[in-house]
GUTOR-121354 format. One line per field, with one value per atom (N, C-alpha, C): residue in three letters; atom name; x, y, z. Coordinates in steps of 0.02 Angstrom, whole numbers. Layout:
resn: c(ALA ...) .
name: c(CA ...) .
xx: c(X ...) .
yy: c(Y ...) .
zz: c(Z ...) .
***
This chain:
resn: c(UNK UNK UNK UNK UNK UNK UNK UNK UNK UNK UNK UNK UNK UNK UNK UNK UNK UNK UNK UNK UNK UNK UNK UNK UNK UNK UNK UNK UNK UNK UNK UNK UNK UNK UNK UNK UNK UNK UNK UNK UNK UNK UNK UNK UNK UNK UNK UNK UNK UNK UNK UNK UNK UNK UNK UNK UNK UNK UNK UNK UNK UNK UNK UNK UNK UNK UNK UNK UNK UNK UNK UNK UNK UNK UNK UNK UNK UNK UNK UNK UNK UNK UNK UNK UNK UNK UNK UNK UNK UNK UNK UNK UNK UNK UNK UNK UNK UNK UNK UNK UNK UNK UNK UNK UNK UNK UNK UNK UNK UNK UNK UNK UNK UNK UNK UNK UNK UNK UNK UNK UNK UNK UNK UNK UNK UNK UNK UNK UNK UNK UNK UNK UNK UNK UNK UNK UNK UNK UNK UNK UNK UNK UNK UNK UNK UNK UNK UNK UNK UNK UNK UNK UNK UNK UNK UNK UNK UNK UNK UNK UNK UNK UNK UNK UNK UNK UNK UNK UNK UNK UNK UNK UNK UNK UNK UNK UNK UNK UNK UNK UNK UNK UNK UNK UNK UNK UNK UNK UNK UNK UNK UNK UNK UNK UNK UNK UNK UNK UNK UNK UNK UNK UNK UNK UNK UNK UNK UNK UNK UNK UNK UNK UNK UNK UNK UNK UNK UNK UNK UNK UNK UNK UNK UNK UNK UNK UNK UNK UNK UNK UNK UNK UNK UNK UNK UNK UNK UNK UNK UNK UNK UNK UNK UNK UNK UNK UNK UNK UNK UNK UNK UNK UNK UNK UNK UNK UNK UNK UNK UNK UNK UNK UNK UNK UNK UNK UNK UNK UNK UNK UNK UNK UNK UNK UNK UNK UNK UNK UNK UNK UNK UNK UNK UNK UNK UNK UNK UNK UNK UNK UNK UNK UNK UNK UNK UNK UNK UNK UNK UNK UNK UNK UNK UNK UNK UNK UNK UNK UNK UNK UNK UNK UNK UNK UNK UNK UNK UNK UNK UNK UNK UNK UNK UNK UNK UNK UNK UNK UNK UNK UNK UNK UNK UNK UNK UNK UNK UNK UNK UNK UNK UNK UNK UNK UNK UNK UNK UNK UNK UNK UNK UNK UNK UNK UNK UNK UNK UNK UNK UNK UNK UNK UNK UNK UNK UNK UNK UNK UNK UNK UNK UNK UNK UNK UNK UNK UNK UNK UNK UNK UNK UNK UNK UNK UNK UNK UNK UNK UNK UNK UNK UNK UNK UNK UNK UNK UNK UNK UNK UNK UNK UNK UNK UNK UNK UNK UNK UNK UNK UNK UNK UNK UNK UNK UNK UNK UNK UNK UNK UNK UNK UNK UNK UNK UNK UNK UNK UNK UNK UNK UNK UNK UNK UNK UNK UNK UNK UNK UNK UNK UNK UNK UNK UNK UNK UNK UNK UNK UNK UNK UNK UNK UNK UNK UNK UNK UNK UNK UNK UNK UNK UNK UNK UNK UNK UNK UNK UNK UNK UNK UNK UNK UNK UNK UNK UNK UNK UNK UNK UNK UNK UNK UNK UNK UNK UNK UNK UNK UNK UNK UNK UNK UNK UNK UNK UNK UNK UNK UNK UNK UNK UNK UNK UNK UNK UNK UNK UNK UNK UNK UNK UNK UNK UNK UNK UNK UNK UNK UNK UNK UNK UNK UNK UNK UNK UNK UNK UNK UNK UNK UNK UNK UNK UNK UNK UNK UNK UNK UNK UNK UNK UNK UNK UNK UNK UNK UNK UNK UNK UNK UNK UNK UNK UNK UNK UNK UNK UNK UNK UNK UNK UNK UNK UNK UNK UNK UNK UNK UNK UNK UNK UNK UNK UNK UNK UNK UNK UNK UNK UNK UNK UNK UNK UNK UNK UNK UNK UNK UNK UNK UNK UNK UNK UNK UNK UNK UNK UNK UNK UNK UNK UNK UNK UNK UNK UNK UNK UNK UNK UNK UNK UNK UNK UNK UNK UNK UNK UNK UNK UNK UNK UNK UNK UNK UNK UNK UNK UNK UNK UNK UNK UNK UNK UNK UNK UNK UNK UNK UNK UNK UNK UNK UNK UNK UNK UNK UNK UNK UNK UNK UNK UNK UNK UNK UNK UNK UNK UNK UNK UNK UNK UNK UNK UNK UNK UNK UNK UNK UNK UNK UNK UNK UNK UNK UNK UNK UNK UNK UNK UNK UNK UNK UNK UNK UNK UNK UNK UNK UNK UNK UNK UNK UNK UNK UNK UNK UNK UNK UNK UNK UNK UNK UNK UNK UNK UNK UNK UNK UNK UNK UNK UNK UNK UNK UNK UNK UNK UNK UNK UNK UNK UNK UNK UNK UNK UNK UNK UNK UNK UNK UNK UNK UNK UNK UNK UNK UNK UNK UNK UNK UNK UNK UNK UNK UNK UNK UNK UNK UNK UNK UNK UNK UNK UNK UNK UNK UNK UNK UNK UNK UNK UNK UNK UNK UNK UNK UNK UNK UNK UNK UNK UNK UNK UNK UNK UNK UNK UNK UNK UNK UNK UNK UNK UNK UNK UNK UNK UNK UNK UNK UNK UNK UNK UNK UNK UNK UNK UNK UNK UNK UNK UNK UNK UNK UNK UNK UNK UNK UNK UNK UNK UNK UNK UNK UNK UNK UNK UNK UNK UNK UNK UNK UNK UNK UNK UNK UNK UNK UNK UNK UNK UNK UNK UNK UNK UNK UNK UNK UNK UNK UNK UNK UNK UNK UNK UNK UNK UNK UNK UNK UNK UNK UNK UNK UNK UNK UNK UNK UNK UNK UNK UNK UNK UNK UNK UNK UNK UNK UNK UNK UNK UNK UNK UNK UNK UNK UNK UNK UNK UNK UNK UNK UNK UNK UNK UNK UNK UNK UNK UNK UNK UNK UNK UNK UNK UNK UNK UNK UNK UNK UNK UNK UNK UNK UNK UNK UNK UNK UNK UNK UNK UNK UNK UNK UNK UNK UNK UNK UNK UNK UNK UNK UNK UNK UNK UNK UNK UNK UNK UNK UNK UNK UNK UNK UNK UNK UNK UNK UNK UNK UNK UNK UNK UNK UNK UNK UNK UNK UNK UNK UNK) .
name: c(N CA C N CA C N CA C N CA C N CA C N CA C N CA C N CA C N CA C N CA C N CA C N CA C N CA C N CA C N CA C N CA C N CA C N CA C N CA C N CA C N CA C N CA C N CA C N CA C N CA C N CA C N CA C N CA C N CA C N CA C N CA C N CA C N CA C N CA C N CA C N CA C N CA C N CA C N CA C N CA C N CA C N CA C N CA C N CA C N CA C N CA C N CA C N CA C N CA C N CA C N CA C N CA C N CA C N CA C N CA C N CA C N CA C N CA C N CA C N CA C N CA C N CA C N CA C N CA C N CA C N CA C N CA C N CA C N CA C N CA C N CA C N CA C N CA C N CA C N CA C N CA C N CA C N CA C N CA C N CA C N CA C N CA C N CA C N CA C N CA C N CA C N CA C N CA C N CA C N CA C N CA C N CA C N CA C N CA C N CA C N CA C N CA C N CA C N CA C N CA C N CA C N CA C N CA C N CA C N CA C N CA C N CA C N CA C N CA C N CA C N CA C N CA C N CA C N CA C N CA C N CA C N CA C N CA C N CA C N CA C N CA C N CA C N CA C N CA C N CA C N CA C N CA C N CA C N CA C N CA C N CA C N CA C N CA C N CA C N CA C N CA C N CA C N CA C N CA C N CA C N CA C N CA C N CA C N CA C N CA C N CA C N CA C N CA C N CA C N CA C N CA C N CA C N CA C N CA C N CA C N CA C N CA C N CA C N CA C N CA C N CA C N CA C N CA C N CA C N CA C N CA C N CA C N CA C N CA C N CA C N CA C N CA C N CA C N CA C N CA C N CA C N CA C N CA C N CA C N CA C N CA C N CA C N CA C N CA C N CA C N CA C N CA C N CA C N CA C N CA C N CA C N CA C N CA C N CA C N CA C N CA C N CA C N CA C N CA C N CA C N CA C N CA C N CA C N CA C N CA C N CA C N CA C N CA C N CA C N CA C N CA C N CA C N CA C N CA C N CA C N CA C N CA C N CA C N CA C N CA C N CA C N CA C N CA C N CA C N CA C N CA C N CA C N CA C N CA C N CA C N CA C N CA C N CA C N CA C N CA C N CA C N CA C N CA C N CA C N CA C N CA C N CA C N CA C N CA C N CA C N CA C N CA C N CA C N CA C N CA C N CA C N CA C N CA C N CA C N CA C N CA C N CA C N CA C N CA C N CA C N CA C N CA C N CA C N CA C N CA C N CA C N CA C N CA C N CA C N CA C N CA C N CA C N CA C N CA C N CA C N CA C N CA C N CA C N CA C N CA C N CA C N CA C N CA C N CA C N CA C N CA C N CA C N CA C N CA C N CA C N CA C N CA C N CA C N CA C N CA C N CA C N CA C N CA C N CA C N CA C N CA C N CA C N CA C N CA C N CA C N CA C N CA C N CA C N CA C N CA C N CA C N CA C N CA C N CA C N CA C N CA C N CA C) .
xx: c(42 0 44 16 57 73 107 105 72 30 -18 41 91 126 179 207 240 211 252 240 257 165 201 194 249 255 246 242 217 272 293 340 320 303 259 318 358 383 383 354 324 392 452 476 504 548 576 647 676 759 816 806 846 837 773 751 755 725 736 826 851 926 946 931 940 897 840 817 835 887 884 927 981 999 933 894 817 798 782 747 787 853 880 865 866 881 799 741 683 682 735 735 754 799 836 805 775 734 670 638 578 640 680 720 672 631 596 517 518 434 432 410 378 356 433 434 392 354 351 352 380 396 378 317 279 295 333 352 332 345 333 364 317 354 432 445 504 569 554 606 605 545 549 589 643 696 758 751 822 813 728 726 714 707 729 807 852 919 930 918 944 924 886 873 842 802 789 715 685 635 609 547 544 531 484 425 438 415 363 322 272 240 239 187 173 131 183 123 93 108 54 1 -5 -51 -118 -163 -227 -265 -280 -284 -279 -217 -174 -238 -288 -354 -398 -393 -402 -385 -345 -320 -356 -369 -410 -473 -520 -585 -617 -575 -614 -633 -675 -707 -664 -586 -553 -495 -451 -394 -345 -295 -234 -228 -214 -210 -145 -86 -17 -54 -121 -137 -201 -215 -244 -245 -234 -223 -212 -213 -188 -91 -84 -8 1 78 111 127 137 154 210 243 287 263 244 246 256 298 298 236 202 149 91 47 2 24 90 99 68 24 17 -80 -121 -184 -245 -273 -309 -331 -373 -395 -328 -297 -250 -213 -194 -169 -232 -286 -343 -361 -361 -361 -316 -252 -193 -186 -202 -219 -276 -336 -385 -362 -330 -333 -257 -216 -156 -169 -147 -138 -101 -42 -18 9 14 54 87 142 198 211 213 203 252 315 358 347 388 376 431 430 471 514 566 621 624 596 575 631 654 656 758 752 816 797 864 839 900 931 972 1030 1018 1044 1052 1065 1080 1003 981 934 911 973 989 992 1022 1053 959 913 857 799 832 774 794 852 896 882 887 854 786 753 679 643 718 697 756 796 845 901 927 966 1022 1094 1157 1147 1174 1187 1231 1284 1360 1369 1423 1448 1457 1498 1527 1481 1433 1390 1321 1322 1257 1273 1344 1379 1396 1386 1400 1335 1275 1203 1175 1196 1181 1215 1264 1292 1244 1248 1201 1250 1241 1273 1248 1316 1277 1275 1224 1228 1239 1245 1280 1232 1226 1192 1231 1178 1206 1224 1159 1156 1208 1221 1259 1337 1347 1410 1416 1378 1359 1378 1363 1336 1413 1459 1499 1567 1563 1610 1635 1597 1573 1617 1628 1652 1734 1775 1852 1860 1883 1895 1944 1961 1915 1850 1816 1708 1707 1698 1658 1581 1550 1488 1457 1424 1381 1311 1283 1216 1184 1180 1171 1098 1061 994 990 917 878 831 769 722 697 715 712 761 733 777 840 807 868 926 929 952 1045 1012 1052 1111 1160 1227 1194 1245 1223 1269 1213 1240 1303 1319 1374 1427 1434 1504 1514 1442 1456 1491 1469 1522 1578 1598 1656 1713 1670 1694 1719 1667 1686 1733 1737 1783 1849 1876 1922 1922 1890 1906 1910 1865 1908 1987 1999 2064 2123 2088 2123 2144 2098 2101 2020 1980 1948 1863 1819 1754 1698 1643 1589 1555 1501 1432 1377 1316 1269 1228 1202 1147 1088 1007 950 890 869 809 729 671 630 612 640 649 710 728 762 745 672 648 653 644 654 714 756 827 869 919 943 1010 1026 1119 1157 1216 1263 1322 1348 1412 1383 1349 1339 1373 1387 1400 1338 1374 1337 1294 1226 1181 1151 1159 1108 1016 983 919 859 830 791 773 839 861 830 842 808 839 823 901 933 914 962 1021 1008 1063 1100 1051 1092 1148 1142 1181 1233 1224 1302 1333 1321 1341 1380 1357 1376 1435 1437 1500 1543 1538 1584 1614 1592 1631 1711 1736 1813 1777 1748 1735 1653 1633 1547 1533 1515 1508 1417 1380 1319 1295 1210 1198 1165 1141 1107 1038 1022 985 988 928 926 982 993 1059 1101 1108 1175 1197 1130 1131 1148 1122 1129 1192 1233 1302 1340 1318 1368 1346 1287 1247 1285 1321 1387 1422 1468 1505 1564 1523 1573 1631 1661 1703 1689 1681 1673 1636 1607 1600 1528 1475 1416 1403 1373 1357 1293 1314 1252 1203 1190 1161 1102 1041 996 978 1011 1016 1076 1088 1133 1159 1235 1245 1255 1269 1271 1210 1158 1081 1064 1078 1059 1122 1172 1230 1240 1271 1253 1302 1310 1350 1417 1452 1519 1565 1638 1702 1721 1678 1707 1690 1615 1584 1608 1617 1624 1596 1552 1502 1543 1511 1555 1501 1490 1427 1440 1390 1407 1397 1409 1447 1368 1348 1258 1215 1163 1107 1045 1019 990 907 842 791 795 839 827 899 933 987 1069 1112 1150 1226 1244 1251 1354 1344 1448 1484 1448 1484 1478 1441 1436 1476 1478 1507 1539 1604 1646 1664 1679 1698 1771 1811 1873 1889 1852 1839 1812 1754 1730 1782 1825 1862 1935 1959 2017 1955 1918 1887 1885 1863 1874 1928 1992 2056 2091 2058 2079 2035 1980 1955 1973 1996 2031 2070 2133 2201 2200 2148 2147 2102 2087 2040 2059 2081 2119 2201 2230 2292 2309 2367 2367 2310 2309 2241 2271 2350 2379 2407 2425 2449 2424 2349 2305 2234 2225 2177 2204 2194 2201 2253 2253 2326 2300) .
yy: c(-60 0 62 108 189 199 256 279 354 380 434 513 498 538 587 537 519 581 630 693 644 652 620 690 657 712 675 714 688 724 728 765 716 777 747 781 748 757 715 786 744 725 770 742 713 697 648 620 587 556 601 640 703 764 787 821 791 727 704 709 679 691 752 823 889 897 876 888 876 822 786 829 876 920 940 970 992 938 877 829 814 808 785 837 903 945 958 915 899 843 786 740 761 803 829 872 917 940 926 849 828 737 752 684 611 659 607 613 635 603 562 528 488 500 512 543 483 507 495 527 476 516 490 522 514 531 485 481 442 452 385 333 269 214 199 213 205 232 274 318 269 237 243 186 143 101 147 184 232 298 299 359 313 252 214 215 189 198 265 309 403 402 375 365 450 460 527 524 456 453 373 364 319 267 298 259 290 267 270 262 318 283 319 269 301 362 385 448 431 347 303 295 269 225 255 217 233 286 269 330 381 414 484 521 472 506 560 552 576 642 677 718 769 737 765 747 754 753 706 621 565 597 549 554 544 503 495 523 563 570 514 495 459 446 377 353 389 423 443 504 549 598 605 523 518 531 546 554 628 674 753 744 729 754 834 852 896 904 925 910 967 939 1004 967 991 970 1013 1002 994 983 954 946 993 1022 1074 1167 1165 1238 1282 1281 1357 1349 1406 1381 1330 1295 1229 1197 1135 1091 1044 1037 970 1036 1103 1112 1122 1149 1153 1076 1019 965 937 944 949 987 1062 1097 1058 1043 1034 978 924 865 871 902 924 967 954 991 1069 1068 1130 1102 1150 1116 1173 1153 1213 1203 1203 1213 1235 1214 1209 1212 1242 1217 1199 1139 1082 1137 1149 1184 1145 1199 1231 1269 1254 1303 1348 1393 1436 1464 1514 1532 1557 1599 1635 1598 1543 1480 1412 1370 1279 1280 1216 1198 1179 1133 1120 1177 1215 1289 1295 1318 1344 1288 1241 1169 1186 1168 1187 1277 1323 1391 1392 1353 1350 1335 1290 1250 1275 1331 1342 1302 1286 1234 1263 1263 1274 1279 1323 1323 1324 1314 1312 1258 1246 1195 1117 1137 1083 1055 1091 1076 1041 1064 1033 943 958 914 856 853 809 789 818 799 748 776 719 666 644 587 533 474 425 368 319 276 206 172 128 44 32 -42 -80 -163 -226 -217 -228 -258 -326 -359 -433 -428 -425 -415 -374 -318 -280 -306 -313 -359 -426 -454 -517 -493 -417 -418 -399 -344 -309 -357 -413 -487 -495 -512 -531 -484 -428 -371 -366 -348 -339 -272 -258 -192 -142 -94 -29 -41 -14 -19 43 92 142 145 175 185 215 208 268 249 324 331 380 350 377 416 409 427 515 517 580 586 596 619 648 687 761 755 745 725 782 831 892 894 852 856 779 739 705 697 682 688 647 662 625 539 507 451 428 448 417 451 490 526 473 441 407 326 323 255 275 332 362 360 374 360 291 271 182 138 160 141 138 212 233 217 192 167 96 71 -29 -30 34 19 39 70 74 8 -59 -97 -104 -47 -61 -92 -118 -128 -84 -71 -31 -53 -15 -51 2 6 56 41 91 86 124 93 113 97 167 166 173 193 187 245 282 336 331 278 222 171 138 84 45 122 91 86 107 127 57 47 1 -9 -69 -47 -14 31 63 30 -10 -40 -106 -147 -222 -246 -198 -220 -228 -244 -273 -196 -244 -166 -162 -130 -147 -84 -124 -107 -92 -50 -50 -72 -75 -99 -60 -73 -62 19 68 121 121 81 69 40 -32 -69 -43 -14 60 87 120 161 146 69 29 8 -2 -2 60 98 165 192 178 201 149 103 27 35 98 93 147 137 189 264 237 329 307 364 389 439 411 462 486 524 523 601 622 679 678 746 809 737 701 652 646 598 586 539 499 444 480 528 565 594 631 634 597 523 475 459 446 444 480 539 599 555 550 549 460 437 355 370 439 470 462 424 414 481 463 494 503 562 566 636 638 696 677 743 748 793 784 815 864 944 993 1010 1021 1072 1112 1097 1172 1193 1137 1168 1187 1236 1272 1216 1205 1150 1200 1286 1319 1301 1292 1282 1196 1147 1090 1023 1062 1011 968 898 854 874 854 891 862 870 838 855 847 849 824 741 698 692 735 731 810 834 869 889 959 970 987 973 989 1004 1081 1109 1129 1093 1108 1188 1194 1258 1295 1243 1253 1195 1222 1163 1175 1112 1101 1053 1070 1029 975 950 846 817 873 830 869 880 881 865 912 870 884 823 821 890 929 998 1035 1037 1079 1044 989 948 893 893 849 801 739 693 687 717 726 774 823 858 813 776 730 685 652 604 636 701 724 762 766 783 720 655 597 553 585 574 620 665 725 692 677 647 607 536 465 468 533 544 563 594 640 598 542 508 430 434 339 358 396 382 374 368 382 324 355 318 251 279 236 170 180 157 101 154 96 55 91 33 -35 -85 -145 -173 -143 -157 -228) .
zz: c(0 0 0 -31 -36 21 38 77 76 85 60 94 145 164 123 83 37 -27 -14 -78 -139 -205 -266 -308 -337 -401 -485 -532 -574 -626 -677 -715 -799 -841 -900 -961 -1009 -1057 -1130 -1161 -1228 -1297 -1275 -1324 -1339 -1389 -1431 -1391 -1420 -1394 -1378 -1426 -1414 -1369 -1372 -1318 -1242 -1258 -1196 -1142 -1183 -1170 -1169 -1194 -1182 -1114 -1108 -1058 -1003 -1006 -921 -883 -899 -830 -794 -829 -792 -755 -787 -759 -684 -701 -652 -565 -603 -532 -501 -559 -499 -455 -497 -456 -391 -385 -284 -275 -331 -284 -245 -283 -234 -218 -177 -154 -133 -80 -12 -43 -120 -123 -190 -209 -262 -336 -365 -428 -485 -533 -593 -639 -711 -772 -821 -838 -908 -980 -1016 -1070 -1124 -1208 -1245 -1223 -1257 -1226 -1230 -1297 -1306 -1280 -1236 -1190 -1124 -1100 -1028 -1005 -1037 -1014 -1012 -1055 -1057 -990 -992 -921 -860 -844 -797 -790 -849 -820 -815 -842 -803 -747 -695 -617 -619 -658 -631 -626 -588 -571 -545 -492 -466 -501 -549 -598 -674 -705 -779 -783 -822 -861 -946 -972 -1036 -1045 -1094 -1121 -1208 -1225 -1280 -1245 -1203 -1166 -1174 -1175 -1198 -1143 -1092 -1043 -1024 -1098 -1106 -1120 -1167 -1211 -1154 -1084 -1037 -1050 -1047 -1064 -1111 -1179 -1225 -1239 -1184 -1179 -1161 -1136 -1127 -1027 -1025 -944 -896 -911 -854 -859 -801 -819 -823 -842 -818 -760 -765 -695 -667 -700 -663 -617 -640 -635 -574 -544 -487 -444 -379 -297 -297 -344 -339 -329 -389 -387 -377 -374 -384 -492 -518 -600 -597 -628 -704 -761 -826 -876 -931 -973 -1036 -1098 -1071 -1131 -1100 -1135 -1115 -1082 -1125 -1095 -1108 -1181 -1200 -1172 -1174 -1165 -1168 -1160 -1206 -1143 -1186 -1134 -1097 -1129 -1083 -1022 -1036 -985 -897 -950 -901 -869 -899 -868 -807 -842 -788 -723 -748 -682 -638 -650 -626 -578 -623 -560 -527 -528 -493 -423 -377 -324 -335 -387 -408 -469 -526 -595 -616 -653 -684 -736 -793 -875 -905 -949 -986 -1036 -1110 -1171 -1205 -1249 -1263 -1315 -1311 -1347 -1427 -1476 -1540 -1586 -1637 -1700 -1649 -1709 -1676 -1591 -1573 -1525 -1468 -1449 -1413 -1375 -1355 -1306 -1335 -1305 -1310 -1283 -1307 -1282 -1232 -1214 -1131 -1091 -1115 -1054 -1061 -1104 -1101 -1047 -1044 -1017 -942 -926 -882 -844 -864 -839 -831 -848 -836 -783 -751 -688 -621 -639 -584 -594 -642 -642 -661 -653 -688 -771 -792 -889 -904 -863 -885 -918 -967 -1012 -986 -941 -878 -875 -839 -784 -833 -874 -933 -971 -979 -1003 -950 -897 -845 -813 -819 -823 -864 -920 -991 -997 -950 -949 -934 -985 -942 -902 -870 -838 -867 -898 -942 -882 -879 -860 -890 -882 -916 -964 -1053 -1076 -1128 -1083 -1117 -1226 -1229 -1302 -1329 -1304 -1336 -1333 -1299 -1265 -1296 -1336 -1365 -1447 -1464 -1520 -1536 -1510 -1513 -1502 -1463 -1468 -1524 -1565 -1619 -1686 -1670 -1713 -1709 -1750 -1759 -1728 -1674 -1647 -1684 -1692 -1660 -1703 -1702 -1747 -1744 -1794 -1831 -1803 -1789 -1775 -1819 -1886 -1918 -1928 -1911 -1916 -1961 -1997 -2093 -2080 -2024 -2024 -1991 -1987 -1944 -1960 -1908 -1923 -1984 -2000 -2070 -2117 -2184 -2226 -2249 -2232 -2233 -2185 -2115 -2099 -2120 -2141 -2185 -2224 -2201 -2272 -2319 -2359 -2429 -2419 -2431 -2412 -2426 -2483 -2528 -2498 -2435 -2408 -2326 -2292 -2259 -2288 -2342 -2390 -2398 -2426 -2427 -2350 -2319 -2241 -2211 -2229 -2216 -2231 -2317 -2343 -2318 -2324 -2289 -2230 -2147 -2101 -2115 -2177 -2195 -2223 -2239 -2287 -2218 -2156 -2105 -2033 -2090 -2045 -1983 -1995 -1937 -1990 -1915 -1945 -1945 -1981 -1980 -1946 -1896 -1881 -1902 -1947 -1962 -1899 -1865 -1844 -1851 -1892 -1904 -1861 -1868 -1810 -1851 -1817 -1840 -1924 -1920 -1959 -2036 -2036 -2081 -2095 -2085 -2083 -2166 -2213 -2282 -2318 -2290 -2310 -2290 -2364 -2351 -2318 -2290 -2280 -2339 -2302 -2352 -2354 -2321 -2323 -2327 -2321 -2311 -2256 -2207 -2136 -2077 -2022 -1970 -1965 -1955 -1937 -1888 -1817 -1758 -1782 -1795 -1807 -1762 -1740 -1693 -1636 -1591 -1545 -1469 -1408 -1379 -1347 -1357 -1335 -1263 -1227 -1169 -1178 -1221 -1272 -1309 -1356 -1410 -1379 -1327 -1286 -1254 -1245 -1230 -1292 -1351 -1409 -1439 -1447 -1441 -1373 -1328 -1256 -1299 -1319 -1340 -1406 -1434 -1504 -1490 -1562 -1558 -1583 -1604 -1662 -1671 -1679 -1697 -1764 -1794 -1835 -1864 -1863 -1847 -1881 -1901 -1930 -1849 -1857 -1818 -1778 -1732 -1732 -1648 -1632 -1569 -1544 -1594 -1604 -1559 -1605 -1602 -1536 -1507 -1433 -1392 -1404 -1361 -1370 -1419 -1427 -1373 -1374 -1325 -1245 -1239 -1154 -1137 -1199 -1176 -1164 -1221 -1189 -1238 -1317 -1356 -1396 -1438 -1465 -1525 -1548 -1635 -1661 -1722 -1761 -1779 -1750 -1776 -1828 -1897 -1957 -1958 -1965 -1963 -2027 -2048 -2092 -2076 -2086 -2080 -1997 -1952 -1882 -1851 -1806 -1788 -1723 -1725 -1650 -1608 -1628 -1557 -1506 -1547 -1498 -1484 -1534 -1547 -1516 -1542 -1534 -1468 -1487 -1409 -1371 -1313 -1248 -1231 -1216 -1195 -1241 -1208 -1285 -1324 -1307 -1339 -1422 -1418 -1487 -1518 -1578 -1590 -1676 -1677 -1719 -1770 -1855 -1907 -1975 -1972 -2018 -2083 -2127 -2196 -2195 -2256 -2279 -2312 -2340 -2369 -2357 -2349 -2339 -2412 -2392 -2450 -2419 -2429 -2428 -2421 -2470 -2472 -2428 -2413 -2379 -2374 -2357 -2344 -2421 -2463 -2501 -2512 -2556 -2540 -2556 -2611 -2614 -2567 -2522 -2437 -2385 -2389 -2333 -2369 -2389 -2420 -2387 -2407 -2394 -2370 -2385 -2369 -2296 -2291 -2227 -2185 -2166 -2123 -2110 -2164 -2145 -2093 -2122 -2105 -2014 -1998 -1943 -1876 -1938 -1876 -1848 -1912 -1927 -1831 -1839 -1779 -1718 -1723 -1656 -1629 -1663 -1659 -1631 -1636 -1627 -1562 -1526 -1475 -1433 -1455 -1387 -1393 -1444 -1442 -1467 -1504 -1520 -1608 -1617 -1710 -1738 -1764 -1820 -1849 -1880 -1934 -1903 -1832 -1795 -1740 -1735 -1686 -1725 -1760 -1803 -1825 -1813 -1828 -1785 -1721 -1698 -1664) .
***
């Protein structure tokens, strides 16, 4: 049985992989700030193994789940939204019924909006000031760390592979945001002729897209797993993507690809990743005369060196 003593809080975030991971300095500094009461964190399903391991909350639940319909006009609220929580949320900031719902069955609620479009700051620094939280570099960048636990599979899958492994993630959401494929082959190449192996990894947003190397491809994997796959590789190489975030929050090493978004505002956190923006962008993608193939390579050529050692020297060693 509850304990009815027991302050619950409720904390509702609607967005995506990437946001989410920009978000969590915030998330984190509600976690201490409600320590001794009974956090939950309402997310898509597909986040809430990866926001179980960020420990920045007691529980999950879904924000799929059929019950959400509550919200937008059915008779019941959400069951997360029972007993009169406390809320912050993210979803329902601007006027409407879901924030009037939320208020209603909340004891008190506080209203966020999910970081949008350009904009003065990092996204983090903006998620993070919203809630009292530090915006310093350091301090943002050491939030977004995740802590990876054992995963068997991944550790099973990565056995299996000729070390050092390339990491690329040919994908993103938005097709503008995209290299042109034929510069991540270009890439590959050149790390096989260095001795090392590729691994692609495609998510739901690549579902039709085929392999580019005919290498090992981890596919729609679970992103807790993902994420030990990713801490486990030598180099990352990745476009503007939630991937890509999650790459930084393992803590890997490597070069994320820009075009029509700015990484002063977007870019993932830590030193280990480092942003590299075409010169022009383009609607359908990212293309080799803006962002050459020879620059990307001479970029991960410089990362390699500075977080594992000569390239020429330690690949295939």
């Amino acid at each position: 049985m509850r304990d009815e003593s027991i302050e619950r809080i409720v904390v509702v975030f609607p967005g995506a992989l990437g946001d989410f991971l920009l978000a969590l300095p915030a998330l984190r500094t509600l976690r201490k700030r409600h320590a001794t009461g009974h956090l939950v964190l309402v997310v898509n399903d597909p986040l809430r193994s990866l926001a179980a391991r960020a420990e920045v909350a007691d529980a999950t639940a879904s924000l799929s789940a059929a019950d959400t319909a509550g919200l937008f006009g059915a008779d019941r609220v959400p069951a997360w939204l029972e007993g009169r929580p406390a809320v912050y949320s993210w979803l329902g900031a601007g006027t409407g019924e879901v924030r009037a719902r939320v208020s209603a069955a909340a004891r008190g609620a506080c209203f966020f909006r999910v970081e949008r479009g350009d904009g003065t700051m990092h996204a983090a620094a903006a998620y993070a000031r919203a809630l009292g939280a530090p915006t310093g570099a350091g301090a943002l960048a050491a939030a977004c760390r995740l802590t990876l636990a054992p995963s068997t599979r991944a550790q099973t899958f990565m056995a299996d592979l000729k070390p050092p492994v390339l990491v690329i993630h040919p994908g993103a959401g938005s097709r503008a945001k995209r290299w042109d494929a034929a510069g991540f082959v270009q890439v590959g190449e050149w790390w096989r002729e260095m001795r090392g192996e590729v691994l692609e990894v495609a998510g739901p947003a690549e579902a039709e897209d085929p392999p580019l190397l005919g290498s090992p491809i981890v596919r729609d994997w679970p992103l807790a797993d993902l994420a030990t796959v990713l801490g486990r590789a030598a180099l990352y190489l990745g476009n503007d993507s939630g991937v890509s975030h999650l790459a930084a929050a393992a803590g890997a090493a490597g070069v994320v690809l820009f075009g029509p978004t700015d990484p002063r505002r977007w870019g993932p956190l830590g030193a280990r990743l480092v942003a590299l923006r075409a010169r022009t962008t383009a609607p359908d993608g990212i293309p080799l005369a803006s962002l050459p193939a020879a620059r990307v390579i001479a970029a991960c050529q410089r990362r390699f060196a500075l977080t594992r050692g000569d390239l020429d020297t330690s690949v295939g060693a």
